[in-house]
C-alpha positions in Angstrom: 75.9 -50.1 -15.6 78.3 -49.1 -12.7 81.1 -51.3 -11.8 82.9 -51.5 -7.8 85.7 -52.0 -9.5 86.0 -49.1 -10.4 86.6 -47.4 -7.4 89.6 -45.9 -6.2 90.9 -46.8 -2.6 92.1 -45.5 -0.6 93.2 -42.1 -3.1 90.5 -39.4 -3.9 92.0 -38.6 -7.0 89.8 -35.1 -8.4 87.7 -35.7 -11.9 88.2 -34.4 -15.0 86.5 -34.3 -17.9 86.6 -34.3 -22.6 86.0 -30.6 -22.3 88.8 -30.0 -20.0 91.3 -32.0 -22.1 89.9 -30.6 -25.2 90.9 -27.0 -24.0 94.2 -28.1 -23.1 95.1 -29.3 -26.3 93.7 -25.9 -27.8 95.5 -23.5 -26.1 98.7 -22.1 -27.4 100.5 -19.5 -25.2 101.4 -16.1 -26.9 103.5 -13.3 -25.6 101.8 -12.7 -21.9 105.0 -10.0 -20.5 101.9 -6.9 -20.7 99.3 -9.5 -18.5 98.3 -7.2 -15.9 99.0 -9.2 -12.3 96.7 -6.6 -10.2 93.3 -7.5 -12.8 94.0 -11.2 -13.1 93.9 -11.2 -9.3 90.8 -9.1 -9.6 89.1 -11.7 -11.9 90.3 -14.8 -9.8 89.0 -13.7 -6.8 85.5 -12.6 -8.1 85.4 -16.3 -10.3 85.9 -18.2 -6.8 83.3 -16.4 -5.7 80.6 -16.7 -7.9 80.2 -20.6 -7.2 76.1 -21.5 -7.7 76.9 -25.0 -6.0 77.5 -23.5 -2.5 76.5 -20.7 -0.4 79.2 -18.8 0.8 79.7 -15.1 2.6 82.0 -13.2 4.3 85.2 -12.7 1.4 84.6 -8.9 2.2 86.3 -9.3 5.9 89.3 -10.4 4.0 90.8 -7.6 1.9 94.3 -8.9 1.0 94.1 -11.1 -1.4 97.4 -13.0 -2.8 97.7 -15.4 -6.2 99.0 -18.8 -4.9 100.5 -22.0 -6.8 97.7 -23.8 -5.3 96.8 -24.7 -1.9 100.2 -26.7 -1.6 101.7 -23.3 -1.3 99.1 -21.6 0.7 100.3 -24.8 3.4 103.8 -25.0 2.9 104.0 -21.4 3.3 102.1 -21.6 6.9 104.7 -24.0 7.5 107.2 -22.6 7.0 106.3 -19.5 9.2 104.8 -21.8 11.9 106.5 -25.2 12.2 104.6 -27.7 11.8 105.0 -28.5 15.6 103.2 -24.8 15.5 99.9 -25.6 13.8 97.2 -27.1 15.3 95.8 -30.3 13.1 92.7 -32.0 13.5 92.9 -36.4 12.5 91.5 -37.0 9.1 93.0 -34.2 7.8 95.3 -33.8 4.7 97.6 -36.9 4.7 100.3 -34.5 3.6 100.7 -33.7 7.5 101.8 -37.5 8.5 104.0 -37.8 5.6 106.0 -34.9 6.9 106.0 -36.5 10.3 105.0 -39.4 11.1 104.5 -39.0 14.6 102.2 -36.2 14.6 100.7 -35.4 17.3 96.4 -34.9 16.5 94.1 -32.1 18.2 90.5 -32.9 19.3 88.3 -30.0 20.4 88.7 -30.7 24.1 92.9 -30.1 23.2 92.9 -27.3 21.2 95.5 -25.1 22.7 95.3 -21.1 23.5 97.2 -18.8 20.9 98.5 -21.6 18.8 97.3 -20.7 15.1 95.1 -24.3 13.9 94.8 -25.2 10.2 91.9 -27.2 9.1 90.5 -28.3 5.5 87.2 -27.1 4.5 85.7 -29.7 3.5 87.3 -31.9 5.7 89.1 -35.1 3.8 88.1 -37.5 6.5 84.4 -36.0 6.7 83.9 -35.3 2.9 82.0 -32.3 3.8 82.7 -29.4 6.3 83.9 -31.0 9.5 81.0 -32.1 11.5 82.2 -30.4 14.3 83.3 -27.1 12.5 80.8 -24.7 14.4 82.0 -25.6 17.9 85.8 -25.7 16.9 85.2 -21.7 15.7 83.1 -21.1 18.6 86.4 -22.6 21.0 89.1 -20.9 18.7 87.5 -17.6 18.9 87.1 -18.0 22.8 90.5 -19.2 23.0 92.5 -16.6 20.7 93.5 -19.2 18.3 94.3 -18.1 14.8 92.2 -19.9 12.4 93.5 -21.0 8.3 91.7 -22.8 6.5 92.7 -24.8 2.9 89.5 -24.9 1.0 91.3 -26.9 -2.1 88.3 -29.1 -2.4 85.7 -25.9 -1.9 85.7 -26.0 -5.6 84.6 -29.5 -6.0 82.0 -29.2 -3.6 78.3 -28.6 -3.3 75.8 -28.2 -1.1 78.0 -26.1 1.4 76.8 -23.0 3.5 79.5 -21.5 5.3 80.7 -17.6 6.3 84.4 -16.9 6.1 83.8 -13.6 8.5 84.3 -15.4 11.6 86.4 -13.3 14.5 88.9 -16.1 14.3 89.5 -16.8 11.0 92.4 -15.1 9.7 93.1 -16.6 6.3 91.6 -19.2 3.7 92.8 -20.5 0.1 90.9 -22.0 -3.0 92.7 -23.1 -5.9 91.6 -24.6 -9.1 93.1 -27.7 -9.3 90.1 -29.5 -8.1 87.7 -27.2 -10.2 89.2 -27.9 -13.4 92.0 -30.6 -13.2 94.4 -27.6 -13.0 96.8 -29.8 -11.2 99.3 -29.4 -14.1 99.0 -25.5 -13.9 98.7 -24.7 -10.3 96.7 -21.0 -9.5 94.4 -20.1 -6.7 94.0 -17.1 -4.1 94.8 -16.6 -0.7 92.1 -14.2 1.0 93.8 -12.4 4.6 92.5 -10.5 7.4 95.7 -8.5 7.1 98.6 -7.3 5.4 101.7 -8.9 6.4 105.1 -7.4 4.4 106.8 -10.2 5.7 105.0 -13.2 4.4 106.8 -14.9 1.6 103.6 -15.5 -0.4 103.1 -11.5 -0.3 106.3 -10.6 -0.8 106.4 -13.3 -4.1 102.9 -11.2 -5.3 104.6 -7.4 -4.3 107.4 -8.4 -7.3 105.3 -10.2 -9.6 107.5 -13.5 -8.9 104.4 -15.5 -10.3 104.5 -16.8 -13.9 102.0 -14.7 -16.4 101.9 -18.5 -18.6 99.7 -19.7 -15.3 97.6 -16.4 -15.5 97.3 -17.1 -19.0 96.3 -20.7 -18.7 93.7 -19.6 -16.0 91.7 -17.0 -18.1 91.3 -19.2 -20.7 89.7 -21.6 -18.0 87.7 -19.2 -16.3 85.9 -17.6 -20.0 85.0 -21.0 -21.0 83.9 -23.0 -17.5 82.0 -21.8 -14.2 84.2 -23.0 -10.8 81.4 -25.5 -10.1 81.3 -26.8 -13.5 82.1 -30.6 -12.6 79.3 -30.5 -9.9 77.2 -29.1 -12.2 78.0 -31.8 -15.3 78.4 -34.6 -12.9 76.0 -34.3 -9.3 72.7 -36.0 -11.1 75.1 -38.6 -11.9 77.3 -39.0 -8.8 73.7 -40.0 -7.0 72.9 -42.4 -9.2 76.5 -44.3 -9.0 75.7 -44.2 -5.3 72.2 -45.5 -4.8 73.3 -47.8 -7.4 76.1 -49.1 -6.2 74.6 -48.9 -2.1 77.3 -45.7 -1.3 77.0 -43.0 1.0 77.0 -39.5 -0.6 79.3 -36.9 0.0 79.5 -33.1 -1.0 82.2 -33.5 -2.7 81.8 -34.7 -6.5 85.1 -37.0 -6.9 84.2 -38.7 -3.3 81.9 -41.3 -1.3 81.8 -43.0 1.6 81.4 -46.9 2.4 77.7 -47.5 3.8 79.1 -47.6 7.7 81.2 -44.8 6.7 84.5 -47.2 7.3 86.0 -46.1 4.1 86.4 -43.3 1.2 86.1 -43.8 -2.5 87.2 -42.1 -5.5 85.1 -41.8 -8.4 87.2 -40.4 -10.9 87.1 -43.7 -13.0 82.9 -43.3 -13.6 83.2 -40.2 -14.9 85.0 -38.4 -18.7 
C-alpha cells in the first residue's frame, strides 16, 4: 500500500492537495483597488487563530499586527535590521541560515548571549515539533534580556502543539499560509509585535499599503473555503498509518517523519493528493 520510495530526502517539501488545485484553477481576479487592507488584516489574524489542531494563547500580548509575504519576509527583514552575525540561531534550524553563510556560528543553551535578539522556528525543522528544549531556552532568554522572534511557518501544518506566545521575552512571531494551503505561489501571512516600531520596513511597507490587494484577494478566497488546519485535519488519520506501516517515527508536523533512531527526516508529500 505504501511505498519507501516514496519518500523525499533530505527536503520536507509541504503537501497539497485536489481541493487546493481545484480552487486555483477557479479563481479569476476581478478589480480588488476598494479591498480594504485594515479588515483583510483583521480577518487573517483571527483565521490563524482559530486553528482546532493546536492549542495556542497569548496573541492578545501582541497588538501590532503587520501582513507579510510569508515568513521569508518576516526573516529577511530581521536580517536586515540585525545582521545575521546579530541573531542568535540554534543548529537544526532553517537551512536558509547556512546557505547565507556557511560558517555560521550555532548557539546551544549554555551560549546563548545577554541582549542579543535570538530567532528560533516553532516547530523546530530539526525537532519536527517545538524544540525539545523550548521551555528552558525562554526561561534563560527572559533571565538574560534576550529578545525572542520566532518563525512559526510550519505552525500551520502542525498539530498537537500547546504553546503561549505571551512570554516576557518574546517580542515578535509570524505564520504564513504557505504551509497551510500550498500558498507558496501567493505568499500572505502576519507578523504579531510586542510594539510599534515606525522604523521597521515591514511596518512602514503596511503604513502605505505597499502590499498587493491580488494576494489579499487570493487569501480570502482560501480562508471562506478551508480552515488553517485543513491538511492536518484531511490527512493525520492517514499520516499514522503511512508510519506504523512503513516502521517511521511520527512527528507533529503533517508533511514530516523521522527515521526510527531519529538519524533522518522524511517528506511525505508524495503519499498524499
Amino acid at each position: 500500500m505504501y511505498n519507501k520510495d516514496n519518500l523525499i530526502h533530505p527536503q520536507l517539501p509541504p503537501l497539497d492537495c485536489k481541493e487546493f488545485d481545484q480552487l486555483r484553477a477557479e479563481i479569476v481576479v476581478p478589480d480588488v483597488r476598494d479591498l480594504d487592507r485594515i479588515e483583510f488584516k483583521k480577518r487573517l489574524a483571527k483565521h490563524f487563530q482559530e486553528n482546532d489542531s493546536n492549542t495556542l494563547t497569548g496573541f492578545d500580548a501582541f497588538p501590532q499586527n503587520d501582513i507579510i509575504l510569508g515568513c521569508q519576509q518576516y526573516i529577511d527583514n530581521l536580517i536586515s535590521k540585525k545582521g545575521l552575525d546579530g541573531l542568535q540561531i540554534f543548529k537544526h534550524d532553517y537551512h536558509y541560515y547556512k546557505t547565507l553563510n556557511p560558517k555560521i556560528k550555532y548557539v546551544t543553551v549554555d551560549t546563548l548571549e545577554s541582549n542579543k535578539p535570538l530567532l528560533i522556528a516553532m516547530p523546530f525543522p530539526g525537532h519536527l515539533q517545538t524544540h525539545r528544549q523550548m521551555d528552558e531556552i525562554l526561561e534563560v532568554c527572559t533571565e538574560k534580556k534576550i529578545d525572542v522572534h520566532i518563525d512559526c511557518a510550519w505552525l500551520t501544518s502542525a498539530f498537537d502543539v500547546n504553546f503561549n506566545f505571551n512570554q516576557p521575552c518574546i517580542k515578535s512571531f509570524a505564520m504564513s499560509f504557505s504551509k497551510s494551503y500550498s500558498l507558496h505561489w501567493n505568499k500572505i501571512g502576519i507578523r504579531w509585535s510586542r510594539e510599534l516600531d515606525n522604523s521597521d520596513a515591514i511596518t512602514i511597507q503596511n503604513n502605505v499599503g505597499g502590499i498587493s490587494r491580488f494576494n489579499f484577494y487570493v487569501a480570502e478566497k482560501y480562508m471562506e473555503k478551508f480552515p488553517i488546519d485543513y491538511l492536518c485535519k484531511k490527512y493525520k488519520d492517514e499520516y499514522f498509518k503511512i508510519c506504523r506501516t512503513l516502521k517511521l517515527r511520527p512527528s507533529n508536523i503533517i508533511h514530516a517523519c523521522f527515521s526510527i533512531d531519529r538519524k533522518f527526516l522524511y517528506g511525505l508529500k508524495n503519499f498524499f493528493y
